[in-house]
C-alpha positions as CSV (number, residue, x, y, z in Angstrom):
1,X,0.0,0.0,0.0
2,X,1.6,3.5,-1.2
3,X,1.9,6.0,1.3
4,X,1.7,9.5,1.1
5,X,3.8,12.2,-0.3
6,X,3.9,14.6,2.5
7,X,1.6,15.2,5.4
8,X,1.0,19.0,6.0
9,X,0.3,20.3,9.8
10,X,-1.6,23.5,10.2
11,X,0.2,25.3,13.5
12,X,-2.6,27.3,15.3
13,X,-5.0,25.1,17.0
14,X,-3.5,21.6,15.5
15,X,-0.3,21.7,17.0
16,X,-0.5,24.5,19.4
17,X,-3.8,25.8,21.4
18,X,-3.4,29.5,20.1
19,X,-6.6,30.2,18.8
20,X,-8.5,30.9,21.9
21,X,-5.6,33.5,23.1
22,X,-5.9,35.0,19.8
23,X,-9.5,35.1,20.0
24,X,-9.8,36.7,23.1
25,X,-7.0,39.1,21.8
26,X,-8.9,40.4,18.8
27,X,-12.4,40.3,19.9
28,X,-11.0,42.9,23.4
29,X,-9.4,45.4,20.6
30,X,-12.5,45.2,18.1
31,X,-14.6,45.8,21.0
32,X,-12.6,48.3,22.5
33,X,-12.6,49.6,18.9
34,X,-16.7,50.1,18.8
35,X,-17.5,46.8,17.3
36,X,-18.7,44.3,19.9
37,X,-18.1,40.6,19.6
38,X,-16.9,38.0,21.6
39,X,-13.9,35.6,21.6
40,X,-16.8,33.2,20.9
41,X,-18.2,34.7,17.9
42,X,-14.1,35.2,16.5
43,X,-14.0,31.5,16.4
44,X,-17.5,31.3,14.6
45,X,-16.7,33.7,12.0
46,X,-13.5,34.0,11.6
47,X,-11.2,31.0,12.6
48,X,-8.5,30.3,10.0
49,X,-7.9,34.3,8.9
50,X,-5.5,36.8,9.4
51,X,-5.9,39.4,11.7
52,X,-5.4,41.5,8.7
53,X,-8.1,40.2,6.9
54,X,-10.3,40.0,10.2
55,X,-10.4,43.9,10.0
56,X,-10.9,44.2,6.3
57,X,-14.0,42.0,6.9
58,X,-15.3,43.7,10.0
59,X,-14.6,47.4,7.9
60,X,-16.5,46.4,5.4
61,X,-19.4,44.9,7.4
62,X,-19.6,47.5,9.6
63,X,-18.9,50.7,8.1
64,X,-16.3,52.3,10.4
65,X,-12.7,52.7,10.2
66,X,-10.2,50.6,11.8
67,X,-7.2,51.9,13.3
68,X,-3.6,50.7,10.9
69,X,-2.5,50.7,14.9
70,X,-4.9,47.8,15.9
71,X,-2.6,45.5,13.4
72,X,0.6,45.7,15.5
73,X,-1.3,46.5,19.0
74,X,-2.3,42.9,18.2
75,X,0.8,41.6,17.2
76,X,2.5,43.0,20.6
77,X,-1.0,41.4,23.2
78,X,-0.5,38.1,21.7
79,X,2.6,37.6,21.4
80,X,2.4,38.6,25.8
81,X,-0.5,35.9,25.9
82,X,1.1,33.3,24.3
83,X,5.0,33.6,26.0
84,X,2.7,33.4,29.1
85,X,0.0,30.7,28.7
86,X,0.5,28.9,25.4
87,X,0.3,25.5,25.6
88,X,0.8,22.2,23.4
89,X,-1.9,20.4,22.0
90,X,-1.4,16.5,23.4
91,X,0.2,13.8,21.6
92,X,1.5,15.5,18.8
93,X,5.3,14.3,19.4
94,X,3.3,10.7,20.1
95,X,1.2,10.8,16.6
96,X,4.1,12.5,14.5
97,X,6.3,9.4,15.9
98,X,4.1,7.0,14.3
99,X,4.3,8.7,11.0
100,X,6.4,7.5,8.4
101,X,6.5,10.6,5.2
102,X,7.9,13.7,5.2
103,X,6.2,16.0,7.2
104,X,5.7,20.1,7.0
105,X,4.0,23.2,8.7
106,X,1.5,25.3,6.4
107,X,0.5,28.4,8.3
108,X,-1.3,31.5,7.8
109,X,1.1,32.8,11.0
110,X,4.5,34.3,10.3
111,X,7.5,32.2,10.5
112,X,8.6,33.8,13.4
113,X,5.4,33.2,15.5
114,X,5.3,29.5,15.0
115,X,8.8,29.1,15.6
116,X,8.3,31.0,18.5
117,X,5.6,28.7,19.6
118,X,7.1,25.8,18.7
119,X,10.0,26.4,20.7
120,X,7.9,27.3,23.9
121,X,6.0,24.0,23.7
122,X,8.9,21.7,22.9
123,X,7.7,21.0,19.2
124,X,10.5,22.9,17.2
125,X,12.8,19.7,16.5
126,X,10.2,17.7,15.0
127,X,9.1,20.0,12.0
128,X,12.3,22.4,11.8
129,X,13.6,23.5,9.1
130,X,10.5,22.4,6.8
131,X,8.1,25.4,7.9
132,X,6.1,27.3,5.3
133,X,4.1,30.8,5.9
134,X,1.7,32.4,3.8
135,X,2.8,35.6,5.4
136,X,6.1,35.5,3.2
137,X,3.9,34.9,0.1
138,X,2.0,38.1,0.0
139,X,-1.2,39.7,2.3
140,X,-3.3,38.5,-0.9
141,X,-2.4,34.9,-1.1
142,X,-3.2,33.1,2.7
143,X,-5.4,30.9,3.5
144,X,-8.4,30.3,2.4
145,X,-6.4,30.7,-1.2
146,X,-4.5,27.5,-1.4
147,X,-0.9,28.9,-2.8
148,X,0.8,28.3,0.7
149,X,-0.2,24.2,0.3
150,X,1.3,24.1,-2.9
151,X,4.1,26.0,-2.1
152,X,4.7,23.7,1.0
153,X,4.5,20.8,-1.5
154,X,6.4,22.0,-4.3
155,X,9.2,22.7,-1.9
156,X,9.4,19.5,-0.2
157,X,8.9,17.5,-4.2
158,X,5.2,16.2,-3.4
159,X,2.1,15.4,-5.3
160,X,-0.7,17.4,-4.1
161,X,-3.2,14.6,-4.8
162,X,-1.0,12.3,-2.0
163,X,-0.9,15.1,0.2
164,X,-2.3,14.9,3.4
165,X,-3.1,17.8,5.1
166,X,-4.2,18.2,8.9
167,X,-6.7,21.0,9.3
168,X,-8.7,23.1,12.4
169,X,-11.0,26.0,10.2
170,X,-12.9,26.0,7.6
171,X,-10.5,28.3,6.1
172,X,-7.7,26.0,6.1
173,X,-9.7,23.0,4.7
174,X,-11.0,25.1,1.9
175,X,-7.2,26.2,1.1
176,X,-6.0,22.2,1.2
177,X,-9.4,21.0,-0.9
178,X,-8.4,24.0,-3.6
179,X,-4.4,22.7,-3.7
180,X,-6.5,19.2,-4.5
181,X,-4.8,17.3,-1.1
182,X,-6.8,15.3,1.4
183,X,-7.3,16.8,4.3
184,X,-8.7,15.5,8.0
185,X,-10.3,18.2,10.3
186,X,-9.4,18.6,14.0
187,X,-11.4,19.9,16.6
188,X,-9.3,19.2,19.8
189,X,-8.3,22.5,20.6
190,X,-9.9,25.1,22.7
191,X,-11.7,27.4,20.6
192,X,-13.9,24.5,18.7
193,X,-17.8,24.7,19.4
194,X,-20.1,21.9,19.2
195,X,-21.2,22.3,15.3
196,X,-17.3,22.7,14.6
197,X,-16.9,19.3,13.3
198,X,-20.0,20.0,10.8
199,X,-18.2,22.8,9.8
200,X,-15.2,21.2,8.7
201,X,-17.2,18.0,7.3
202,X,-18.8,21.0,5.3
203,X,-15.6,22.5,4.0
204,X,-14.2,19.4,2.7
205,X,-12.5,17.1,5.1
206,X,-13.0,13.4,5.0
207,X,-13.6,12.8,8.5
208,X,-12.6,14.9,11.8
209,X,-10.3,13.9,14.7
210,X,-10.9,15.1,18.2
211,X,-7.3,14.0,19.4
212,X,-4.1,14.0,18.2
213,X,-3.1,9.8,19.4
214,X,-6.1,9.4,16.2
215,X,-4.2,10.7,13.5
216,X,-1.7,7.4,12.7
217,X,-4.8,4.8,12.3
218,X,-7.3,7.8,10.4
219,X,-4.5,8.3,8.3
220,X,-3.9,4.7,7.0
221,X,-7.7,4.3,7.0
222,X,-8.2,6.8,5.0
223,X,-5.0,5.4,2.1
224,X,-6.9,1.8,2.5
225,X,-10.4,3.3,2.0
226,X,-9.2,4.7,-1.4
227,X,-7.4,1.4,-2.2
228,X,-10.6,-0.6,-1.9
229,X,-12.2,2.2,-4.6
């Protein structure tokens, strides 16, 4: 039985619980800002984007004018959250063991930001060097476009048709479904709601996880499923 190319890991809220710290981030300066919402309704709406984008969207929706500020006041509270509370999602190091392909990082975060979080939760040796941001792409090219995916799997020689890719948003599983890779949704982070699993059925992936020690089996299900085709 063929294995795959590549496996792709998102970073916020597969590998590392972030989301909810950004979350609660954005949805204190938006609100601060004259648009009310909750870290809640951030992860409804707008899990998977860039803060960037997050304020283009609200801007639009709303009508009023964003501070440029707001983009690096962000920048400077999160990266305070996470050097103080970040934490690991379990069992990656325990999953990513069991894995036999090549393996990479496809984030909508900077490269510096992961790294930075994968240093503080012990994970930087098992994905270093091969870590990919859509932030050195270009503002107009992260996720939910898929140009980061194929630019993880061009660089590391891989089929995007055997790529696997390991998603928590909507946003990202649209990005991996447009690069043509598989893709299996996880919803064992923080910020995930109830209907989140929907969602990402929705979007594209095959099936959802729920914890990490799942991905070695749901991964060879999923090659032997398409074998039996």
């Amino acid at each position: 039985m063929a294995r795959y190319d590549l496996i792709i890991f998102d970073c916020d809220g597969v590998l590392v619980d972030s989301e909810i710290l950004a979350a609660e981030v954005e949805a204190r300066l938006l609100s601060d800002a004259g648009y009310p919402i909750t870290a809640g309704e951030i992860g409804e709406r707008f899990s998977g984007m860039t803060w960037r984008n997050i304020l283009l969207a609200v801007e639009s929706e709303a009508n009023i004018p964003l501070s440029a500020a707001l983009l690096d006041l962000a920048i400077v509270k999160l990266d305070e959250r996470i050097k103080r509370e970040l934490q690991p999602i379990p069992g990656v190091r325990e999953a990513v063991a069991q894995l036999s392909e090549p393996r990479c990082i496809c984030s909508n975060s900077t490269p510096e930001r992961v790294r930075m979080m994968l240093k503080k939760t012990g994970q930087l040796d098992i994905f270093e060097p091969n870590i990919f941001s859509a932030e050195t792409l270009g503002p107009d090219r992260v996720k939910p476009k898929p140009d980061i995916f194929l630019h993880g799997a061009e660089t590391m020689g891989a089929n995007p048709k055997n790529t696997l890719v390991i998603e928590d948003s909507v946003h990202g599983v649209t990005a991996a479904k447009a690069a043509g890779m598989r893709v299996v949704g996880f919803t064992g982070a923080s910020h995930t709601t109830p209907t989140h699993a929907d969602k990402l059925t929705e979007a594209g992936a095959e099936t959802v996880i729920h914890r990490m020690e799942d991905l070695p089996a749901v991964a060879t299900a999923l090659l032997e499923w398409t074998d039996a085709i």
